[in-house]
MARNULO-23158 format. One record per residue: residue in one letter; x, y, z of N, C-alpha, C in turn. Coordinates in pm, 1 decimal. Example, Ala and Ser with C-alpha at 12.3 -4.5 7.8 and 13.67 -1.06 7.14 Angstrom:
! residues 2
A; 1319.0; -569.0; 780.0; 1230.0; -450.0; 780.0; 1320.0; -330.0; 780.0;
S; 1285.0; -225.0; 708.0; 1367.0; -106.0; 714.0; 1290.0; 3.0; 787.0;
***
This chain:
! residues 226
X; -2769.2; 1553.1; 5129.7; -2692.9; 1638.7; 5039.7; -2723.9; 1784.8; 5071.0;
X; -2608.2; 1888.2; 5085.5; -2611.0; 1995.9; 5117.7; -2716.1; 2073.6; 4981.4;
X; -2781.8; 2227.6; 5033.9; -2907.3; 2246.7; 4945.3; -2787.9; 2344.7; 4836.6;
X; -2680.3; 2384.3; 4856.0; -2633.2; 2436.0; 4777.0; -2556.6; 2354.8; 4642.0;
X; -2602.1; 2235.4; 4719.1; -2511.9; 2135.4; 4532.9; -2682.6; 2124.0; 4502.3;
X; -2790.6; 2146.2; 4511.8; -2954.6; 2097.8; 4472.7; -2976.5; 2263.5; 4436.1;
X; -2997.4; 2347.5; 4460.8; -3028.8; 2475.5; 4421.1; -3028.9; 2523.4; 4268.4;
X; -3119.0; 2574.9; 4191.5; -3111.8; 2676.2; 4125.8; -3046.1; 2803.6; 4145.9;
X; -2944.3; 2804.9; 4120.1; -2823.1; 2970.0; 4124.0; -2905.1; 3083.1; 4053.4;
X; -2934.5; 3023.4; 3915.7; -2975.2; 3151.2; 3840.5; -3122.6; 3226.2; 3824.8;
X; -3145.4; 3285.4; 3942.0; -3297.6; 3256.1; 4025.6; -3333.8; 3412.6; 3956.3;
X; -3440.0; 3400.9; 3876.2; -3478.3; 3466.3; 3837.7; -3620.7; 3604.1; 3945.2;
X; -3558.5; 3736.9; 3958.8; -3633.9; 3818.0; 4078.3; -3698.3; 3923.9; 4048.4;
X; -3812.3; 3997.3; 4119.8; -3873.3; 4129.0; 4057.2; -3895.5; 4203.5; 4181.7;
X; -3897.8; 4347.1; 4121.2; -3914.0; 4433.8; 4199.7; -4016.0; 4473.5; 4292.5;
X; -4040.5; 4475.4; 4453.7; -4153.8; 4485.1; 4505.0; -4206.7; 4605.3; 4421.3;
X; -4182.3; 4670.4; 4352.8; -4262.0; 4809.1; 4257.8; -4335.3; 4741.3; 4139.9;
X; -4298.6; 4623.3; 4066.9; -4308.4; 4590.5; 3936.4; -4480.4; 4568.1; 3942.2;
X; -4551.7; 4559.6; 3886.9; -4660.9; 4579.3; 3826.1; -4681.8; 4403.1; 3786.6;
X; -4809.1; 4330.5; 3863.3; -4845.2; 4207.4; 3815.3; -4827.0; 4168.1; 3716.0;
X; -4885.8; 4220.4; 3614.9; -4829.3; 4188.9; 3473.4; -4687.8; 4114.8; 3448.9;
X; -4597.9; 4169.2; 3483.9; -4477.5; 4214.6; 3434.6; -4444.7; 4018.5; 3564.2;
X; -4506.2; 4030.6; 3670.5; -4460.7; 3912.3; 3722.2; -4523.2; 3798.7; 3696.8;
X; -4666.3; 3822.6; 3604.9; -4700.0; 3685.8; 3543.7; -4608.9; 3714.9; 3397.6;
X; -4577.8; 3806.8; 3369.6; -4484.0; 3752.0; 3218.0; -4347.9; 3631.8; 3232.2;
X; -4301.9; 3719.5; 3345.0; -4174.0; 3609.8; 3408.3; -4223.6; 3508.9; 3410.6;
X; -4320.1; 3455.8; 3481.5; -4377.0; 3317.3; 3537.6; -4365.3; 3277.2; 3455.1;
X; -4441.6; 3309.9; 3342.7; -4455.0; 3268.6; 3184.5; -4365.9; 3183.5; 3115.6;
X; -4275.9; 3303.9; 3120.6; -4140.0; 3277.7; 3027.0; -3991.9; 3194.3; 3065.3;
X; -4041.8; 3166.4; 3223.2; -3946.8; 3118.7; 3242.3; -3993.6; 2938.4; 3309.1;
X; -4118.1; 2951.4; 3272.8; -4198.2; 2801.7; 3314.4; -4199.2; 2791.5; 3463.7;
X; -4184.0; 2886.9; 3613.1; -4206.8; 2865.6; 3698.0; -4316.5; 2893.8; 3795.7;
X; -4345.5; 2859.3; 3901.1; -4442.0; 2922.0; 3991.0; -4474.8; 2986.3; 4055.4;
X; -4311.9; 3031.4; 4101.5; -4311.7; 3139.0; 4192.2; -4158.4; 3206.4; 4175.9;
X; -4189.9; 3363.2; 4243.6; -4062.6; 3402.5; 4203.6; -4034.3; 3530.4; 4326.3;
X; -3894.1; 3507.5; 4356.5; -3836.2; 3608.6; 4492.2; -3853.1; 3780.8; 4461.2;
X; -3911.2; 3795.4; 4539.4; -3927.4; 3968.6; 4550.8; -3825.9; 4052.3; 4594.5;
X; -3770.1; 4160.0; 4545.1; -3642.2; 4208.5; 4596.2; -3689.0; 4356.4; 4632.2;
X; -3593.9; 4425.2; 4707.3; -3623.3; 4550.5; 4752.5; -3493.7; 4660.7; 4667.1;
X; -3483.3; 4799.1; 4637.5; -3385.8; 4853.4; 4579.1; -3280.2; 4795.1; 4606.5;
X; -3264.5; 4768.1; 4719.7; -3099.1; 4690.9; 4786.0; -3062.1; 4538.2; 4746.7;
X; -3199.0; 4483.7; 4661.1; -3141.7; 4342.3; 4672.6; -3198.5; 4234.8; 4706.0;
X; -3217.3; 4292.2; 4884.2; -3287.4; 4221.8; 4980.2; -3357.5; 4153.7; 4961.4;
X; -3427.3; 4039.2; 4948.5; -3529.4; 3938.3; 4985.7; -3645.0; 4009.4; 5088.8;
X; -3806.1; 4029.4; 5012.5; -3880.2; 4104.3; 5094.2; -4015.8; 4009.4; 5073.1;
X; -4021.1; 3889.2; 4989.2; -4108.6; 3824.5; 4959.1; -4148.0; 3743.6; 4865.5;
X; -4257.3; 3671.6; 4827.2; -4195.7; 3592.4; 4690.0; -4413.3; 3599.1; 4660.1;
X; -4427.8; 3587.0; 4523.1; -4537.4; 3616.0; 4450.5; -4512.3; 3497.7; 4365.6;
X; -4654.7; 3454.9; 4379.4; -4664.3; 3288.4; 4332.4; -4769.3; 3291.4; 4233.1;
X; -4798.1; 3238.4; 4091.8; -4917.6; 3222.1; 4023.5; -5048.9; 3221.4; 4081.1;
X; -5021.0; 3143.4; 4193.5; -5159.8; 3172.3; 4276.3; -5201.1; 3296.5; 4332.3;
X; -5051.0; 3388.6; 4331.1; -5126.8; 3496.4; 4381.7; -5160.7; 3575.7; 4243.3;
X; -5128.2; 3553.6; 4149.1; -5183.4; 3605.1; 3993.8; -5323.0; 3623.3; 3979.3;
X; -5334.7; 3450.9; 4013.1; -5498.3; 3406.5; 3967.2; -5601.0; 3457.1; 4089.6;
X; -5513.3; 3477.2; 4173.4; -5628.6; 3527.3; 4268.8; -5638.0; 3695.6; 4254.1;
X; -5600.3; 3764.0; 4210.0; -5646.5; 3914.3; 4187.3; -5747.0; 3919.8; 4047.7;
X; -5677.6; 3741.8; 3958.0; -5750.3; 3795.8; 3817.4; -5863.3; 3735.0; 3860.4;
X; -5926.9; 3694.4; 4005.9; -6044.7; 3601.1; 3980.4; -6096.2; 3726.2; 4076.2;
X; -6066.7; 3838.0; 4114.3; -6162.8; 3962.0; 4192.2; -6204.4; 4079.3; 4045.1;
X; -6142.1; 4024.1; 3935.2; -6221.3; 4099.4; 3830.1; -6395.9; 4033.8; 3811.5;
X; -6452.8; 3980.7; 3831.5; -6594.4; 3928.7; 3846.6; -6692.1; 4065.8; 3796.5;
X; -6812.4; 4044.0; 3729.9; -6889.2; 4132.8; 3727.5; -6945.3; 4165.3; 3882.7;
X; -6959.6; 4304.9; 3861.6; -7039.6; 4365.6; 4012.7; -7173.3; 4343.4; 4012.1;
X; -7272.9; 4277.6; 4147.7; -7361.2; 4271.4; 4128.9; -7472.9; 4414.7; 4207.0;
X; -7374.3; 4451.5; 4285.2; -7384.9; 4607.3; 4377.7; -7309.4; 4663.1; 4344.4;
X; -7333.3; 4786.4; 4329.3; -7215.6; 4890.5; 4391.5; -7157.6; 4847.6; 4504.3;
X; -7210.8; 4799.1; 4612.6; -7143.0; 4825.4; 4715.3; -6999.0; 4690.1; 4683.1;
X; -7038.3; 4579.3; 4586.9; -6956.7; 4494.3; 4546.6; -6870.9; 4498.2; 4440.1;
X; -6883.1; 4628.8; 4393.5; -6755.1; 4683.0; 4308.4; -6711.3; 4759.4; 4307.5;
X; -6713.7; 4804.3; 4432.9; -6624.8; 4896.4; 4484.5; -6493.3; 4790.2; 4570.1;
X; -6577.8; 4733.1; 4658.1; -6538.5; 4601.0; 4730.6; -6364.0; 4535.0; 4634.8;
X; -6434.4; 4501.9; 4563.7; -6375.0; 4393.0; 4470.5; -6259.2; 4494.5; 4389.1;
X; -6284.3; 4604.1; 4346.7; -6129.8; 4706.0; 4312.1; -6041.2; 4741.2; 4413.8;
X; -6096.6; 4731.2; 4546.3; -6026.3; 4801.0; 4671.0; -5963.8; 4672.8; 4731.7;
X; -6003.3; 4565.5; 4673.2; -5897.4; 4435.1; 4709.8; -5812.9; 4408.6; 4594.1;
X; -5810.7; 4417.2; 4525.3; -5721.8; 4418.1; 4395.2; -5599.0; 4428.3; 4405.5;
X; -5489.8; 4413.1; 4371.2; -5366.4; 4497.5; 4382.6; -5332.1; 4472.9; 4236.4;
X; -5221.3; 4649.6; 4246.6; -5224.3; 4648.7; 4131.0; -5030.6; 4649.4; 4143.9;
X; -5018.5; 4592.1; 4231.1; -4797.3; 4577.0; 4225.0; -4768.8; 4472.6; 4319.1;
X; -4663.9; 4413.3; 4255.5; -4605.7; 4277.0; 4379.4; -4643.3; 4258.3; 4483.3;
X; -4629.1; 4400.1; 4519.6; -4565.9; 4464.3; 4673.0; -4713.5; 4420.4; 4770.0;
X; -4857.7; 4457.6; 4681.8; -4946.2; 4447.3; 4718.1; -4988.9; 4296.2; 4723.9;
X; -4964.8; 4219.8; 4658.1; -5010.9; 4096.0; 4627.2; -4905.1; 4003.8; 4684.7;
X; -4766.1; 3999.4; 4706.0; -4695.2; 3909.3; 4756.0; -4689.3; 3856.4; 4888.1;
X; -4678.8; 3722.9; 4917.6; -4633.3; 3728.2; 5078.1; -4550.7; 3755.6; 5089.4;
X; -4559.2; 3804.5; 5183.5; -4472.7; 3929.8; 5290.1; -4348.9; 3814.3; 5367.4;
X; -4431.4; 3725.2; 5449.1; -4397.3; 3627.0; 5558.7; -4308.8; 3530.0; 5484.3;
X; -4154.2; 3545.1; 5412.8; -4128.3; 3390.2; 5346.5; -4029.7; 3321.8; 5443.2;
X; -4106.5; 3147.8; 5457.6; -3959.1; 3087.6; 5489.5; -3860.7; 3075.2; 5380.6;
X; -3735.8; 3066.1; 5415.9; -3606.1; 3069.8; 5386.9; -3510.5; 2918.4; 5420.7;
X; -3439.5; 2889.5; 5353.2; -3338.1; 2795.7; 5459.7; -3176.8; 2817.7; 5398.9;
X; -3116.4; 2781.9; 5465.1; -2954.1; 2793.0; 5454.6; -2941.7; 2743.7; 5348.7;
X; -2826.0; 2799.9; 5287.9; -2780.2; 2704.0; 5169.0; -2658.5; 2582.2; 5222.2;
X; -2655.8; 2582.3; 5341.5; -2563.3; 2470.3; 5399.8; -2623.5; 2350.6; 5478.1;
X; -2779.0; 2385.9; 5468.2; -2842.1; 2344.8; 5519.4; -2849.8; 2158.4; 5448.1;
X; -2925.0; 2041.1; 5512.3; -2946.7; 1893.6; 5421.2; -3061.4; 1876.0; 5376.9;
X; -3109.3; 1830.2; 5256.7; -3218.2; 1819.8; 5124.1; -3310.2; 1756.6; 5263.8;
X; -3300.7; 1669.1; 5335.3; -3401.4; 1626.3; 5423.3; -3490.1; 1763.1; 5519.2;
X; -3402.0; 1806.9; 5561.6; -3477.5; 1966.7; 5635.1; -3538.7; 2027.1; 5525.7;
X; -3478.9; 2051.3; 5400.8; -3591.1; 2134.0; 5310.6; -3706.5; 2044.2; 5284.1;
X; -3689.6; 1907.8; 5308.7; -3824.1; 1845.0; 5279.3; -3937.3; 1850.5; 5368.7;
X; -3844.9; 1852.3; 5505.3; -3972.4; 1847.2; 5605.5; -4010.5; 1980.3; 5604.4;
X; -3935.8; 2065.3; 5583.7; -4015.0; 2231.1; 5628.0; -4069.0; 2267.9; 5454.4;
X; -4108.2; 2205.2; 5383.4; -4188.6; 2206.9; 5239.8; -4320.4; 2125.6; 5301.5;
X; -4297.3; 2032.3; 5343.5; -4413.6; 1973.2; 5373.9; -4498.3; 1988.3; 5490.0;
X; -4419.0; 2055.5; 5607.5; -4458.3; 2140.6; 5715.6; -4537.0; 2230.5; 5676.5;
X; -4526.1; 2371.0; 5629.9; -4555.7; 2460.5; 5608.7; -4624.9; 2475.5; 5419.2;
X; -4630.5; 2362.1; 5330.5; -4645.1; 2338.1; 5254.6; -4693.7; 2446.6; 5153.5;
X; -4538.1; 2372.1; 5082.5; -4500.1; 2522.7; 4950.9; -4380.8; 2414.6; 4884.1;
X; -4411.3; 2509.6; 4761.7; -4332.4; 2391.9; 4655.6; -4177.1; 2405.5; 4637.6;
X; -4189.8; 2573.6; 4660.5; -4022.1; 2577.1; 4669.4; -3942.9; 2687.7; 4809.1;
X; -3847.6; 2679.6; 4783.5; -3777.5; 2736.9; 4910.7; -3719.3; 2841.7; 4884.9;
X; -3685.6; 2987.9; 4902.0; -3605.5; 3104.4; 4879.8; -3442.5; 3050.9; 4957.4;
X; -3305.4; 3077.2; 4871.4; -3204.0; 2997.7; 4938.5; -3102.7; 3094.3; 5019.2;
X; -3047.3; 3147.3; 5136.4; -3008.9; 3227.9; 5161.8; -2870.4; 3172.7; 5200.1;
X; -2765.0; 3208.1; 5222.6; -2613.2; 3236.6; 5293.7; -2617.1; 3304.5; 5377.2;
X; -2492.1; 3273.8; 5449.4; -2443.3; 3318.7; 5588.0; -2509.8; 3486.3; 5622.1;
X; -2466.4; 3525.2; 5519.2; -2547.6; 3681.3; 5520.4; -2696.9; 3737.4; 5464.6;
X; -2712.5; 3659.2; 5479.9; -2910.6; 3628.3; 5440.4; -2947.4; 3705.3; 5320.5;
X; -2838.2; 3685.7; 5222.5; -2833.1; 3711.2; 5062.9; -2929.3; 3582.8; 5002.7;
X; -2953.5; 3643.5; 4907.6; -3055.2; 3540.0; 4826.1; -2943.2; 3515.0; 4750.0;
X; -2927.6; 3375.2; 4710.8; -2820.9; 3247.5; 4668.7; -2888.6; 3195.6; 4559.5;
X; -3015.6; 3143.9; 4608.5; -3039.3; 2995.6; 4515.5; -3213.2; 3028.6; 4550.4;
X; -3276.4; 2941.5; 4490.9; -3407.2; 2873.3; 4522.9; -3453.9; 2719.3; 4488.8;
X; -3500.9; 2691.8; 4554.9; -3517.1; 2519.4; 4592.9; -3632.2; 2439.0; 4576.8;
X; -3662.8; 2399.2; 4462.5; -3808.4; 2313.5; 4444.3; -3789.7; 2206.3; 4476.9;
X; -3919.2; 2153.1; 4475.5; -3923.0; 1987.8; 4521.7; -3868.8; 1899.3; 4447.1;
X; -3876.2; 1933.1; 4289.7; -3822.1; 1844.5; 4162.2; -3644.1; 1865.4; 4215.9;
X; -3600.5; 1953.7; 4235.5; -3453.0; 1962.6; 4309.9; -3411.7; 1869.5; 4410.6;
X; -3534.4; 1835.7; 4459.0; -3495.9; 1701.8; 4555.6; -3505.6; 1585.0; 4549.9;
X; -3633.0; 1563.0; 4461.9; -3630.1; 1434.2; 4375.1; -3558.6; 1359.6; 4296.0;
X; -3469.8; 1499.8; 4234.1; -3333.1; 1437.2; 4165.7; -3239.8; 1339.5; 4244.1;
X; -3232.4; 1361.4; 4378.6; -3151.4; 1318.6; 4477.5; -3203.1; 1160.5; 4443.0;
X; -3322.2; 1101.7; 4443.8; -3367.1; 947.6; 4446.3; -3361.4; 880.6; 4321.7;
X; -3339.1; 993.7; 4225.8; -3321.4; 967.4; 4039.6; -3168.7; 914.5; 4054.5;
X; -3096.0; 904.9; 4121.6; -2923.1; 892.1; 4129.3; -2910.4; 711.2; 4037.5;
X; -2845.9; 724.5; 3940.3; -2809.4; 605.1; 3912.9; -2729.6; 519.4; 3999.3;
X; -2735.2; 342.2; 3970.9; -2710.3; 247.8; 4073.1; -2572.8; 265.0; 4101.8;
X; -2518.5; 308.2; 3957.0; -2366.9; 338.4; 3983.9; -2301.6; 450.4; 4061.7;
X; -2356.0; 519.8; 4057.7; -2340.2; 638.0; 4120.0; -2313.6; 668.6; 4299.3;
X; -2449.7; 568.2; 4313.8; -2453.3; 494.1; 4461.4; -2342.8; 406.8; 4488.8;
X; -2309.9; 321.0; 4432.7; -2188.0; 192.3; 4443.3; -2068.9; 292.9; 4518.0;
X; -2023.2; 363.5; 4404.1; -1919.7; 448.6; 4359.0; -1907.0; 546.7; 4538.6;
X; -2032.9; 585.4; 4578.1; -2044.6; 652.6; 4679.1; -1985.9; 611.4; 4812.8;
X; -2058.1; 446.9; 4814.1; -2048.6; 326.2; 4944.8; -1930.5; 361.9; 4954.9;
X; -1851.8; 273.0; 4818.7; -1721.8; 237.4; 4798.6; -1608.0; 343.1; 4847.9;
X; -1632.8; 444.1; 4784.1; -1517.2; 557.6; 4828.5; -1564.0; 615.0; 4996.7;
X; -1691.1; 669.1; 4966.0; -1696.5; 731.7; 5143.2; -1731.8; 661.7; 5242.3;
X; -1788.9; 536.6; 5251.1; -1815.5; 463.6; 5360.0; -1715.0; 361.4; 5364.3;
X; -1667.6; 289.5; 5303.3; -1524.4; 180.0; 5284.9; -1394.3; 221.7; 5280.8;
X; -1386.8; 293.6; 5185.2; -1232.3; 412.8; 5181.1; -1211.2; 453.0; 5325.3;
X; -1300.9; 567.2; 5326.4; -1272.3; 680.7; 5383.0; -1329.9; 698.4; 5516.7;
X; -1424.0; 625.1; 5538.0; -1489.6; 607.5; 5694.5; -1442.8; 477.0; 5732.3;
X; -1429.2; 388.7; 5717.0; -1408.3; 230.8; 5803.7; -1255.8; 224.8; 5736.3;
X; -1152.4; 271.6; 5658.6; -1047.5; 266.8; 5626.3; -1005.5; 101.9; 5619.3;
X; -1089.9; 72.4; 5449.6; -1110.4; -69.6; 5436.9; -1114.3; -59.8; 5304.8;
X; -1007.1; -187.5; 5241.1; -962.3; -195.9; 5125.1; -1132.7; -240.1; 4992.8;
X; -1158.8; -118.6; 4915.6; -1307.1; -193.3; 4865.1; -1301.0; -283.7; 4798.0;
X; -1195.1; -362.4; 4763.9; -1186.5; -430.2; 4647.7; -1263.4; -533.8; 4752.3;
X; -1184.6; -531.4; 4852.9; -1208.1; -651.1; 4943.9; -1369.8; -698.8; 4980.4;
X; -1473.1; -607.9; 4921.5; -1583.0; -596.8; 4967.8; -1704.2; -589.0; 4815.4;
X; -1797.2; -681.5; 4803.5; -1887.7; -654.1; 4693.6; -2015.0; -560.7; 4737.9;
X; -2023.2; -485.5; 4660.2; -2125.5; -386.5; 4659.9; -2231.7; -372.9; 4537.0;
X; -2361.6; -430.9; 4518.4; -2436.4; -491.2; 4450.6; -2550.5; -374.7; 4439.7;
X; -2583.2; -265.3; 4380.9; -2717.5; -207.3; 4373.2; -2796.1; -197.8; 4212.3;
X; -2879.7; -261.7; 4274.6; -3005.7; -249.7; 4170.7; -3111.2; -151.8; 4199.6;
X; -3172.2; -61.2; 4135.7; -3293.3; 33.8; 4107.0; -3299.9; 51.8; 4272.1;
X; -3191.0; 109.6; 4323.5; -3176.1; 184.4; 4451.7; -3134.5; 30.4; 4588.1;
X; -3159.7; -26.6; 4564.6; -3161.2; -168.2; 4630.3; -3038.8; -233.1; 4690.0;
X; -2928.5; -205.8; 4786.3; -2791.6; -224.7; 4788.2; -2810.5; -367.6; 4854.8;
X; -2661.5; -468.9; 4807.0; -2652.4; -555.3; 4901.2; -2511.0; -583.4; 4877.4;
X; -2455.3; -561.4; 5045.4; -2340.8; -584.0; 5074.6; -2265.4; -693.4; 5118.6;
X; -2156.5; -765.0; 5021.9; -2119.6; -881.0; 5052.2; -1964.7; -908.5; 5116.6;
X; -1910.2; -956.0; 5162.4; -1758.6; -1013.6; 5207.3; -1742.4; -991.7; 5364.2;
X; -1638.6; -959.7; 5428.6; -1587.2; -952.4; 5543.5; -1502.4; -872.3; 5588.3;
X; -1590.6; -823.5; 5705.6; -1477.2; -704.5; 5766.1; -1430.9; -760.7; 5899.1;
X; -1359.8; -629.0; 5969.0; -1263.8; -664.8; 6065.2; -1355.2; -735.5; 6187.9;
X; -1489.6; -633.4; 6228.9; -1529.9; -653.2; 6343.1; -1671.1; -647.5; 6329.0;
X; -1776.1; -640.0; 6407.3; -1873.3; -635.8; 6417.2; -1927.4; -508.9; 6416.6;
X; -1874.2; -433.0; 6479.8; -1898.4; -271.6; 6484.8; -1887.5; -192.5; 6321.8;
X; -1764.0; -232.6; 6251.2; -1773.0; -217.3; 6121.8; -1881.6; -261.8; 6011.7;
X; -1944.7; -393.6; 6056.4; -2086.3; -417.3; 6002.6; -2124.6; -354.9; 6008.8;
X; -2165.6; -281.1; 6147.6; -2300.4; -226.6; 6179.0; -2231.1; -105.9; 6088.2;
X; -2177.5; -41.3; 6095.2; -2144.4; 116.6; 6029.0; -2133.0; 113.6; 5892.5;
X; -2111.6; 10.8; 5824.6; -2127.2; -15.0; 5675.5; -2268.1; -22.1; 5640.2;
X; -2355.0; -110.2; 5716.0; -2484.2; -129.6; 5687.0; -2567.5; 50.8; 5679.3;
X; -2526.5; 87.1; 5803.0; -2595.2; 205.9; 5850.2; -2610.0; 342.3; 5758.5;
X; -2470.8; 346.0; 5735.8; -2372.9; 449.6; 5699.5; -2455.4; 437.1; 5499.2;
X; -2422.5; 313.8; 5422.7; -2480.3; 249.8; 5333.6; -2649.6; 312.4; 5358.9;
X; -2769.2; 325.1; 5393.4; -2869.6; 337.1; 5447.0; -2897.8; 519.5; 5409.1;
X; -2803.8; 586.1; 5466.0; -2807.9; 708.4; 5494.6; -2737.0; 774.5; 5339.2;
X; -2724.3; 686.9; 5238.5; -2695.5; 736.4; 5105.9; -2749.9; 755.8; 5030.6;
X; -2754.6; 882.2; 4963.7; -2902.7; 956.5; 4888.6; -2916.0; 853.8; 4741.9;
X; -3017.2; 775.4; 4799.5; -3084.4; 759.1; 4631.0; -3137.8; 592.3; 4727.6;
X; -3056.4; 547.2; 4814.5; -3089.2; 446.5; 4842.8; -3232.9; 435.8; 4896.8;
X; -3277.2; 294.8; 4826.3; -3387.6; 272.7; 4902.9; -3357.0; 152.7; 4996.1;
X; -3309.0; 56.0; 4988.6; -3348.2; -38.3; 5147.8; -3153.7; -71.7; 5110.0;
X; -3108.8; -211.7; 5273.1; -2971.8; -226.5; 5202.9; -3002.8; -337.3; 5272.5;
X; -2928.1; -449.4; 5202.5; -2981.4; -638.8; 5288.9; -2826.2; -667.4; 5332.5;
X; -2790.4; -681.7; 5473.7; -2628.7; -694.8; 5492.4; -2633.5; -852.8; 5518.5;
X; -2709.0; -906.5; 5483.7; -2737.3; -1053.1; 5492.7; -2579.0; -1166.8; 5487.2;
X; -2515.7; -1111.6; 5363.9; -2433.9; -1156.6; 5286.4; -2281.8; -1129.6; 5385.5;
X; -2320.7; -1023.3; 5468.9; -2205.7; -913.3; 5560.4; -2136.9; -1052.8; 5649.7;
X; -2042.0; -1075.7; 5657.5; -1950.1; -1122.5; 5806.1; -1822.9; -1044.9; 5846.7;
X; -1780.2; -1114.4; 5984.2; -1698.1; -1000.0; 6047.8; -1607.1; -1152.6; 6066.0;
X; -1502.5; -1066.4; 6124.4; -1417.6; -1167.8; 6187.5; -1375.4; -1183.4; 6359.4;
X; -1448.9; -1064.6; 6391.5; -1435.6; -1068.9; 6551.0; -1567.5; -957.5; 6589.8;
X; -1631.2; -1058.6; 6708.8; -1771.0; -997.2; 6760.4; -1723.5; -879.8; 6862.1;
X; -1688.5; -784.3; 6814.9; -1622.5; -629.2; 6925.8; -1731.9; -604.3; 7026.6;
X; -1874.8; -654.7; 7047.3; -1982.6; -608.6; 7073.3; -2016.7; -658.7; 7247.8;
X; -1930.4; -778.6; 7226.5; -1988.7; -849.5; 7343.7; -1859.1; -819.8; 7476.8;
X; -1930.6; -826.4; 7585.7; -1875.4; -746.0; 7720.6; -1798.2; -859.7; 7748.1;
X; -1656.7; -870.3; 7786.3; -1610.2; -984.6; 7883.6; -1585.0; -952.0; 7971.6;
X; -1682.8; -1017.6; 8131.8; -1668.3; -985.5; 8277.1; -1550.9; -1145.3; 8312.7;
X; -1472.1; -1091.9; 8393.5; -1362.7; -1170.9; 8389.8; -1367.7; -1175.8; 8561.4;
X; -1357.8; -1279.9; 8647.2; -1348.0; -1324.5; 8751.2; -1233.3; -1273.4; 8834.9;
X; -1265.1; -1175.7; 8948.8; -1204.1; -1142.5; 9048.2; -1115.7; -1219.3; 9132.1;
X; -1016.1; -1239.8; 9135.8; -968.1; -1357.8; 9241.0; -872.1; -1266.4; 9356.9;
X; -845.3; -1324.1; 9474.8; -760.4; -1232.7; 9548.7; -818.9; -1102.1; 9573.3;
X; -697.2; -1038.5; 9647.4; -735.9; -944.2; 9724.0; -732.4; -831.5; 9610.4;
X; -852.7; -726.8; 9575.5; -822.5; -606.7; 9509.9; -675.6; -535.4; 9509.5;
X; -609.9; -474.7; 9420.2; -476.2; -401.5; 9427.0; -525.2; -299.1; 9468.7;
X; -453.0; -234.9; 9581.8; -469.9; -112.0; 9702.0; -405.3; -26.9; 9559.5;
X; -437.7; 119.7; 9586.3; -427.1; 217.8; 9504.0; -318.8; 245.7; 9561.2;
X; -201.0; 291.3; 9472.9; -77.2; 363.7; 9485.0; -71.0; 522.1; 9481.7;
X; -152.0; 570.8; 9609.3; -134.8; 771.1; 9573.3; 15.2; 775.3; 9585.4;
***
């Protein structure tokens, strides 16, 4: 599923100028973890995460030197700008929920900054955004097979075909034209968000398209007509 039907639109942003405070209040108030940094223009310049909160409020420590509290104020920051990463990945908003998973778990971070063609900030993308994808009711899935893999890809009447899912679990029953259509029902079925396994057990065809027929040469080859 494309990341722009999974995205948060109404992505709440602060100013690389704004003052920590002001970006743990957001965090706060809006129950999240992290939040996109913008520049006067707009731009996407970084994103400041609770962790980077707790880590300036954990350099308030009593000094045990001077030379360690001086240390410990001169690492401090006291604005976004200072405390945010700088370095954020990004991904397309046309991009599929599977790529935001592997590059979350690649580079491991909970959510994604969402950009468009013009590397505008769009959306932002948590992991619970993708999880929804496996929450999909059984019907929902059926409904899916039925219209885009039977309809509309194998151009095959669904009535003609039972489609059985339980708690993600598909099993496909009746008969299609060929063997090749198995395989692309089974497959195709497989590659549908929420599914977990699909048993084509139940599947028959009416003609094996798969197998080669070498047919016996007799006589002289036909000479080519240039």
């Amino acid at each position: 599923m494309q990341i722009r039907n999974l995205m948060t639109t109404e992505v709440a942003t602060i100013e690389k100028s704004a003052s920590l405070k002001d970006a743990a209040r957001i965090l706060i108030e809006r129950s999240i973890s992290g939040l996109p940094v913008v520049d006067e223009q707009g731009d996407l310049v970084g994103i400041v995460t609770e962790g980077d909160v707790l880590h300036q409020e954990s350099l308030r420590h009593p000094a045990t030197t001077l030379k360690s509290f001086f240390q410990a104020n001169e690492d401090r920051a006291l604005t976004v700008e200072q405390a945010m990463t700088k370095k954020v990945k990004t991904i397309r908003d046309e991009a599929d929920h599977t790529e935001a998973a592997r590059l979350m778990e690649t580079i491991g971070v909970k959510r994604l900054p969402v950009t468009n063609s013009d590397g505008r900030l769009v959306g932002i993308l948590s992991r619970s955004d993708i999880l929804k994808i496996f929450a999909r009711s059984d019907s929902e899935i059926s409904e899916e097979i039925r219209s885009e893999v039977i309809e509309r890809i194998l151009w095959l009447e669904p009535a003609s075909l039972t489609v059985d899912v339980e708690e993600g679990m598909v099993t496909l029953e009746g008969t299609v034209p060929t063997k090749s259509d198995s395989r692309i029902l089974e497959e195709m079925a497989r590659r549908i968000d929420g599914v977990v396994n699909v048993s084509a057990e139940r599947l028959r065809y009416e003609l094996d398209d798969t197998k080669r027929v070498d047919r016996p040469i007799t006589g002289d080859a036909p000479k080519a007509n240039w």
